[in-house]
N, C-alpha and C positions, 0 to 999 in steps of 0.2 A: 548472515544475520537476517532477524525475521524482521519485516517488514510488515504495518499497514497502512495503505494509502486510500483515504477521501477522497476520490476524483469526481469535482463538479463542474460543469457548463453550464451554458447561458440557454435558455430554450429554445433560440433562434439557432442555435449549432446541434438542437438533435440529430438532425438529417447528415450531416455532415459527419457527425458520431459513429451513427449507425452503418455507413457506405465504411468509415475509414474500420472499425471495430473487426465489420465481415472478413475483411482483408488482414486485416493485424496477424502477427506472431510475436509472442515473448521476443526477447533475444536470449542469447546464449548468453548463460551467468544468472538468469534470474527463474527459478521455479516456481511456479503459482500453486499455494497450497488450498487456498479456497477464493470465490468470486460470488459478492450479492448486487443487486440490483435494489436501489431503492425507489419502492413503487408509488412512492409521494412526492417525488421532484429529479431533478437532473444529476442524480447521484450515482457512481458507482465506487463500493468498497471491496478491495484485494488484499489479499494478504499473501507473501513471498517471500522467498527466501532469497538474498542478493548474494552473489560469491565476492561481489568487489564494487567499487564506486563507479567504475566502466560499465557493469551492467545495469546500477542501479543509474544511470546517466540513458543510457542506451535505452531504455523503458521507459523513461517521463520526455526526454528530449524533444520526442516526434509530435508532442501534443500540447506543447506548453503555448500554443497558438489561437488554443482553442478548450482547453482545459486547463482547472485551478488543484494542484495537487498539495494535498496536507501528508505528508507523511510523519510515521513515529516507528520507533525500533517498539519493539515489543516482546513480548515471552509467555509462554504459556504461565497461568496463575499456580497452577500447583509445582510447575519449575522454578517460578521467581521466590514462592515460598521456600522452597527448600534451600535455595541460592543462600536467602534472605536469615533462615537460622543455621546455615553454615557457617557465614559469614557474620554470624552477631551485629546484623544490620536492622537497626528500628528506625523509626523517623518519630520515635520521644526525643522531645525537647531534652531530657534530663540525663 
């Protein structure tokens, strides 16, 4: 399942970020489809694909000491569309 995660820190844990980052590896279970850096504050956004709740565990665990993770399942917009008139799914009230 695709994932995207918010991952924020405190600006006093840059340094720490960037030693621990150089060194990091995915685990095994989780594929990284794209990675942005935001250039206005202590932000990093990913987006991945999890095979199981072990990987997607395996991937936030190591950092939840020192980073703030928002995660959402997500879909690409032209697949959620189609999903979406497959399934005769609206979000009309009526």
């Amino acid at each position: 399942m695709l994932f995207m995660d918010i991952i924020t820190w405190e600006p006093k844990d840059t340094a720490e970020m960037l030693d621990r980052f150089a060194k990091w590896e995915y685990p095994k279970g989780l594929k990284v489809i794209s990675e942005w850096e935001d250039l206005t504050s202590c932000r990093h956004i990913l987006i991945y694909d999890a095979e199981n709740a072990e990987a997607f565990a395996a991937g936030t665990f190591p950092w939840r000491d020192i980073c703030y993770f928002d995660s959402f399942p997500v879909m690409e917009s032209e697949a959620c569309m189609k999903f979406m008139t497959e399934n005769k799914i609206s979000f009309n009230k009526d």
